[in-house]
C-alpha positions in Angstrom: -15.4 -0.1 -11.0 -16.8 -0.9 -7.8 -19.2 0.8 -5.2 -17.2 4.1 -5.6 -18.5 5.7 -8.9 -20.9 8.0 -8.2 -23.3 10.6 -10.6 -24.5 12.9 -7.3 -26.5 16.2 -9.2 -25.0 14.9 -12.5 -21.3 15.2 -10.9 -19.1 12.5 -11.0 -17.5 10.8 -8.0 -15.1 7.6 -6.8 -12.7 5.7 -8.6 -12.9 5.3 -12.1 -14.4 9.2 -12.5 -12.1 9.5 -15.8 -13.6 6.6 -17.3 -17.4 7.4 -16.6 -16.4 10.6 -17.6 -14.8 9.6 -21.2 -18.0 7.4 -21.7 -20.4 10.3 -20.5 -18.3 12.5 -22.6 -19.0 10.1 -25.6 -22.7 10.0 -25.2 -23.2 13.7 -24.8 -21.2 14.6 -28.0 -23.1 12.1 -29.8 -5.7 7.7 -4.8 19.2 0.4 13.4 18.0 -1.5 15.0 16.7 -0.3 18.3 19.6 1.3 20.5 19.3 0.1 23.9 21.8 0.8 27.1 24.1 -1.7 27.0 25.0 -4.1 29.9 28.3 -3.0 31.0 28.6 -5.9 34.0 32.1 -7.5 34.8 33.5 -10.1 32.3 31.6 -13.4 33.2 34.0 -16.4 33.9 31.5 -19.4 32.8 32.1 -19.1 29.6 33.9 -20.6 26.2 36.4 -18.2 24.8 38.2 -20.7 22.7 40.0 -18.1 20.1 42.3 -19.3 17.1 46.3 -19.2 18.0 46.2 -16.6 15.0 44.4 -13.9 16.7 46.8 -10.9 17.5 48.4 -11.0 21.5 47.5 -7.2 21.0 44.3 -5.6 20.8 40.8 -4.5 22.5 38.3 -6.6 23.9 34.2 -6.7 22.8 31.5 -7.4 24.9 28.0 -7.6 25.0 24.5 -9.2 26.1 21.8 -11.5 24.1 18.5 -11.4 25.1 15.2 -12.7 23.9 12.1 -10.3 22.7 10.8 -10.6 26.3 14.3 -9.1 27.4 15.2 -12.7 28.6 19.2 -13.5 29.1 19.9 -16.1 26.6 23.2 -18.6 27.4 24.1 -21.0 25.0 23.9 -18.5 21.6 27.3 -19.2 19.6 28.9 -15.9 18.7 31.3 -15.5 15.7 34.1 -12.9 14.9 35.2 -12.3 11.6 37.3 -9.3 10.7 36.7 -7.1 7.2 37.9 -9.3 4.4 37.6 -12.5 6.2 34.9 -15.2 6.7 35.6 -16.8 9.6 37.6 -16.1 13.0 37.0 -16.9 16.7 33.9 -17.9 18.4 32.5 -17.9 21.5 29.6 -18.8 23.9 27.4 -16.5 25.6 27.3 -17.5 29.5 24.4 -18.0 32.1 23.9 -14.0 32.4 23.4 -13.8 28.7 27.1 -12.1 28.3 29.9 -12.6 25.7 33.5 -11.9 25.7 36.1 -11.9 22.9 40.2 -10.5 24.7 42.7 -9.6 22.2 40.2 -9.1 19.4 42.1 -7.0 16.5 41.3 -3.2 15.6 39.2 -2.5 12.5 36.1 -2.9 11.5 34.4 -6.6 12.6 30.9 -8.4 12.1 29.7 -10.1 14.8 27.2 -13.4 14.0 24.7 -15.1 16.4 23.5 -18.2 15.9 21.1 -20.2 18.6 18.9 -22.9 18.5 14.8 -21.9 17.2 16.2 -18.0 16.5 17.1 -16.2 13.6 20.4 -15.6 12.7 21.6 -12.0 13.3 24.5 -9.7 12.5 25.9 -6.5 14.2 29.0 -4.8 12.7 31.0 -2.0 14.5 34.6 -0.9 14.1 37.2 -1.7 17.0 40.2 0.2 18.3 43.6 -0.7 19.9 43.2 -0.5 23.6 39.4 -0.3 23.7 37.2 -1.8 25.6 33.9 -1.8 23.4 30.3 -2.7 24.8 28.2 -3.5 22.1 24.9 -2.5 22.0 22.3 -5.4 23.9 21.4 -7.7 21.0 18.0 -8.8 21.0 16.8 -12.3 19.2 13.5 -13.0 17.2 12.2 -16.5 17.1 12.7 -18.0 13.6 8.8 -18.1 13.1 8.5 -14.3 13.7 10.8 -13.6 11.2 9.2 -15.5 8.5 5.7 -14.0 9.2 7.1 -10.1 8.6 9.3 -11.6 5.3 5.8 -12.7 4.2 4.2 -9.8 5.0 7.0 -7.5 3.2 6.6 -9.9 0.1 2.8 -9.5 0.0 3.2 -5.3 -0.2 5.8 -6.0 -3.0 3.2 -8.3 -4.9 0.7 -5.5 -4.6 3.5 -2.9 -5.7 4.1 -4.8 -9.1 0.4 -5.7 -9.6 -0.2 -1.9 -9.2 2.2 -1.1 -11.8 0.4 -3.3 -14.0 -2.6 -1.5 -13.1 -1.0 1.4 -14.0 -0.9 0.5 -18.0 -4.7 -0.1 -18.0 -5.8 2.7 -20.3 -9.4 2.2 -22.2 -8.5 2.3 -26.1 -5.2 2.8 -25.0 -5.8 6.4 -23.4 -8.4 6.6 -20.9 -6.9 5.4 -17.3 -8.4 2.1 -16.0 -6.5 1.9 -12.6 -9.0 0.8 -10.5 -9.8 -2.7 -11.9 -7.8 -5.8 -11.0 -7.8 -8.4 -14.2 -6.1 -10.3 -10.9 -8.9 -12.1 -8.7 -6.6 -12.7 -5.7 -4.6 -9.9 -6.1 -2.4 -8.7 -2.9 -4.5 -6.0 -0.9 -3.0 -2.5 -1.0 -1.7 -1.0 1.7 -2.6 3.2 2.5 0.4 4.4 0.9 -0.7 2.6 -2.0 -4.2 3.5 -2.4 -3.2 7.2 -1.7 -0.3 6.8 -4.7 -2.9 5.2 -7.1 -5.1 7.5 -6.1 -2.7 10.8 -6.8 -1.6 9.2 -10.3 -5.7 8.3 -11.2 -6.2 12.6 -10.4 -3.0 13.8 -12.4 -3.4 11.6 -15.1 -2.7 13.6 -18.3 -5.9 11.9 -19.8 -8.0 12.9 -16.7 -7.9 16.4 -17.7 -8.6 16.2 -21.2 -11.6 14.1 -20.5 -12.5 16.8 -17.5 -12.0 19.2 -20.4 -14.6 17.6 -22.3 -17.2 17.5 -19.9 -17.2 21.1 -18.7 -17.7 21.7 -22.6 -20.3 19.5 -22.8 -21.6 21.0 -19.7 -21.2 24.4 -21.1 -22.8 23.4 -24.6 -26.3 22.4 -23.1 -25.9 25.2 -20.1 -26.1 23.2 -17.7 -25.4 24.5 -14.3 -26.8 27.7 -15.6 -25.6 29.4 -12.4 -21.8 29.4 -13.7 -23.1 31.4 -17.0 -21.4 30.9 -20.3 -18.5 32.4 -21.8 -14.8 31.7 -20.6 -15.7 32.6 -17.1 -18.7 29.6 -17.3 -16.1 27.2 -18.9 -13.5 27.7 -16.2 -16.0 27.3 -13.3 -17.5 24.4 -14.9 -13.9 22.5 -15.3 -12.9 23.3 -11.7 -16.3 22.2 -10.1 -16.4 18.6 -12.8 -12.2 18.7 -11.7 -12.9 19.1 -8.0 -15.3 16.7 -8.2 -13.0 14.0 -9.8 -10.0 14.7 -6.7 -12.6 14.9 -3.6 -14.4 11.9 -4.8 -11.4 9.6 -5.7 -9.5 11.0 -2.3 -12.1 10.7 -0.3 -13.8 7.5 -1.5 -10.9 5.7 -2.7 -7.7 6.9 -0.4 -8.5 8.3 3.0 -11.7 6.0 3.9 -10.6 2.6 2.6 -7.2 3.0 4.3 -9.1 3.7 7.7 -11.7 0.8 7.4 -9.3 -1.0 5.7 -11.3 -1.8 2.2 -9.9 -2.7 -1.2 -11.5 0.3 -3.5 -10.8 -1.5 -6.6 -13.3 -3.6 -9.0 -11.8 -7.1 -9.3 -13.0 -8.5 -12.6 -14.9 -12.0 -12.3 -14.6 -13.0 -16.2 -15.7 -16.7 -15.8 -19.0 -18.7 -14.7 -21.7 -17.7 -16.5 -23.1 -14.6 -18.3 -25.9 -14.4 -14.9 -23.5 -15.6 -12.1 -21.1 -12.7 -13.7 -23.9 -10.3 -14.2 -25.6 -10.4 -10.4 -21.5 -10.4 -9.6 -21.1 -6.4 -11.0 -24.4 -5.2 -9.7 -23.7 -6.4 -6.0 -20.3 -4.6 -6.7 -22.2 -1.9 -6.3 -22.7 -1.7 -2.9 -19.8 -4.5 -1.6 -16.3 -4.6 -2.2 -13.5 -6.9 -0.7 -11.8 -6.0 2.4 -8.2 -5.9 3.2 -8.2 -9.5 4.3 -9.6 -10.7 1.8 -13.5 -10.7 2.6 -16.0 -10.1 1.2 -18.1 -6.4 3.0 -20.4 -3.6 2.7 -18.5 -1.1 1.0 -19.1 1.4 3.6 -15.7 3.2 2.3 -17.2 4.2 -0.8 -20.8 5.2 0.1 -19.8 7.0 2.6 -17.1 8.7 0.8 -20.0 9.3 -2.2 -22.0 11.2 0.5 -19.3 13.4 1.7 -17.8 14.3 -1.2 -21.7 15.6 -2.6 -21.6 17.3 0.7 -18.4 19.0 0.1 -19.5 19.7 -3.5 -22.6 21.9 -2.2 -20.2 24.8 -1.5 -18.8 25.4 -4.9 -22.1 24.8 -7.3 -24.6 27.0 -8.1 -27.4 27.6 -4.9 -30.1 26.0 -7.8 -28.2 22.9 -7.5 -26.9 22.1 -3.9 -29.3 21.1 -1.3 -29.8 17.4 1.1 -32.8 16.0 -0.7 -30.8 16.4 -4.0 -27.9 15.3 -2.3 -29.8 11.9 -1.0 -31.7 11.7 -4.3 -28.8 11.4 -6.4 -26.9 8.8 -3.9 -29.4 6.7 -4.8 -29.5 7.7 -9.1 -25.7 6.8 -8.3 -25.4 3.6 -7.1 -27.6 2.3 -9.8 -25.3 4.2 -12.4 -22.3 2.7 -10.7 -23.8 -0.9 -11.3 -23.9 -0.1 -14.7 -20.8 0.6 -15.0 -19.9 -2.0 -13.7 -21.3 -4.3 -15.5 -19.2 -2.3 -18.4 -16.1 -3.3 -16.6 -17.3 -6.8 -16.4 -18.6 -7.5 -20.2 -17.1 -4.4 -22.1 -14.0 -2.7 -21.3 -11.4 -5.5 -20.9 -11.6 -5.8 -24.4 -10.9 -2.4 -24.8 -8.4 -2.0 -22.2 -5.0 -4.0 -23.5 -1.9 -4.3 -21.3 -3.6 -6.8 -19.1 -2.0 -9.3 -16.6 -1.3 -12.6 -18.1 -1.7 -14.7 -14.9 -2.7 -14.4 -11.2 0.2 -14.1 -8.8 -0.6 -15.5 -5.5 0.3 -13.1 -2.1 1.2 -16.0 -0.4 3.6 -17.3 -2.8 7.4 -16.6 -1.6 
């Protein structure tokens, strides 16, 4: 757990809420291709349309225009024709206007390849028919480098998608959910649809209500929140308000904040140096977290998240326990309890949590 877990008036808030909860529980019962107008100018005369004596006498003709990102005409770009079941067929040369030309190319479906010097190899397939003069839509280039910058950055959200998954097994004791700790110390940052997803499955975790379930009875066994009153009616408030807590909290602090300033709301377990370096290491968890690139911040997703979501909670408890002093007052109680729990994640739970990661995968490793 990390800055996110939060007691505010004895209500539970952030990330981990079902395990705080189970432990509180314990101790009381004793988140195509862009289309663009295609160049339709005359049939360009400087350039190489070299075709095999195979091709049919018979057939339609395909044109088009390469250009660079910058919508630059690019000459020189060798462009290849191969026909549905076949590998290779005629190639030509795109001329000083950027244009290409293939005359008597046969009717069916085709691929067309383009291959040039520092860019990225690209495809476009269509279907031709007899008599038709096709102008294919204007084919645009990306330098090779560009390419391999957005496969790296589509491999890094696939890392994080299988490390999440692997998150995803982490129960305490085999039951209660333990999503939001990484056993992976350079894990692959989430992206927001991922912190909303883990954050959804944390919420509708079976486990999450039982353990909710618990509370509210323990709640209801002491009387506390005596404004709610006993019997089923005091029950059923009590579970919403400990449930509502759980949802707005983990939302709040774990989904919709850390995806707008772009923080990691997850606890990544430290496990070696020693027993001080590891201790100081969970209580400043409480109040930093890593961001999204990797550094090392003020975790101002998860306080902030903390104070709204006590805010938010002051319309559905009972008038004896709302109020901003309270509200501030606990903030305070909470971090402090959140370090502590921390310190659980660090020293305790991994040895009750099984289904860990072996090994570290690294983000930046293709």
């Amino acid at each position: 757990m990390s800055c996110g877990d939060f007691i505010l008036g004895g209500r539970i808030y952030g990330r981990d809420t079902a395990v705080w909860l189970a432990l509180a529980a314990l101790l009381s019962a004793g988140s195509a291709r862009g289309q663009d107008t295609p160049n339709a100018a005359s049939l360009p005369s400087n350039q190489s349309t070299t075709q095999q004596a195979s091709e049919p006498q018979q057939g339609g003709v395909i044109r088009g225009t390469v250009v660079d990102k910058t919508g630059t005409l690019l000459s020189g770009v060798r462009v290849r024709l191969a026909h549905e079941g076949q590998t290779t067929g005629p190639e030509v040369t795109s001329g000083e206007d950027g244009q290409f030309t293939f005359v008597n190319a046969a009717e069916g479906t085709f691929q067309l390849t383009f291959i040039a010097a520092s860019y990225a190899t690209q495809t476009y397939s269509g279907t031709l028919h007899t008599g038709e003069v096709l102008a294919v839509p204007q084919i645009t280039l990306q330098l090779a480098t560009e390419v391999t910058t957005v496969r790296v950055e589509e491999n890094t959200v696939e890392i994080a998608q299988e490390q999440m998954k692997d998150q995803e097994k982490q129960r305490v004791l085999g039951v209660i959910p333990n999503f939001y700790v990484s056993y992976v110390p350079n894990a692959a940052p989430l992206n927001a649809r991922q912190k909303y997803e883990l954050a959804w499955k944390a919420t509708v975790d079976p486990a999450t209500f039982l353990v909710t379930g618990m509370i509210a009875g323990a709640q209801q066994a002491t009387n506390a929140y005596k404004g709610y009153g006993q019997g089923a009616q005091g029950y059923a408030k009590r579970y919403g308000a400990t449930y509502g807590d759980i949802i707005i909290g983990t939302f709040i602090g774990s989904a919709i904040l850390p995806s707008i300033m772009k923080q990691d709301p997850r606890y990544f377990y430290k496990g070696t140096g020693s027993t001080k370096s590891r201790f100081w290491y969970a209580i400043s968890n409480a109040v930093i977290c890593k961001g999204d690139n990797g550094k090392w911040q003020v975790c101002y997703s998860s306080l902030l998240g903390s104070l709204a979501a006590g805010g938010i909670s002051n319309a559905y408890y009972p008038e004896s326990d709302r109020g901003v002093g309270l509200t501030f007052q606990n903030f305070g109680i909470g971090i402090a309890a959140t370090a502590g729990v921390n310190l659980l994640q660090e020293f305790v739970l991994p040895k009750l949590t099984p289904h860990k990661p072996a090994k570290a995968l690294d983000p930046s490793t293709p």
